[in-house]
N, C-alpha and C positions, 0 to 999 in steps of 0.2 A: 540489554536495551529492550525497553517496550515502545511500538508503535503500535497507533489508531489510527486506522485511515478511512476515513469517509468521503462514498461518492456516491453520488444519482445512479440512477440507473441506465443511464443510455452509457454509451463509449467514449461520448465525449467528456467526461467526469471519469470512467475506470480507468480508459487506460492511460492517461495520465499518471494517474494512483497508482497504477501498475508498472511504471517507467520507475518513479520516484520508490517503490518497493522493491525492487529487483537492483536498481544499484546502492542502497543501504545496505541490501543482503548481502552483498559483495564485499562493502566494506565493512560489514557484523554480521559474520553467521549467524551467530547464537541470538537474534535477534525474534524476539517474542512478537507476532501481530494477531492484531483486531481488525477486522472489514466490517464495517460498517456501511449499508446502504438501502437504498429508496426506490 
């Protein structure tokens, strides 16, 4: 699986991004990503 994840630059925009990436990783290790951000 590939994920793109784009967010802003403040916290409000990552770590969200960052919730929704850590429990994908969980359910697809081998999961390929992109961070994108501003």
């Amino acid at each position: 699986m590939r994920l793109l994840i784009c967010a802003g630059g403040t916290g409000g925009g990552v770590y969200p991004a960052l919730a929704v990436y850590e429990a994908l990783k969980n359910r697809h290790p081998n999961v390929e990503t992109l961070w994108v951000g501003g």
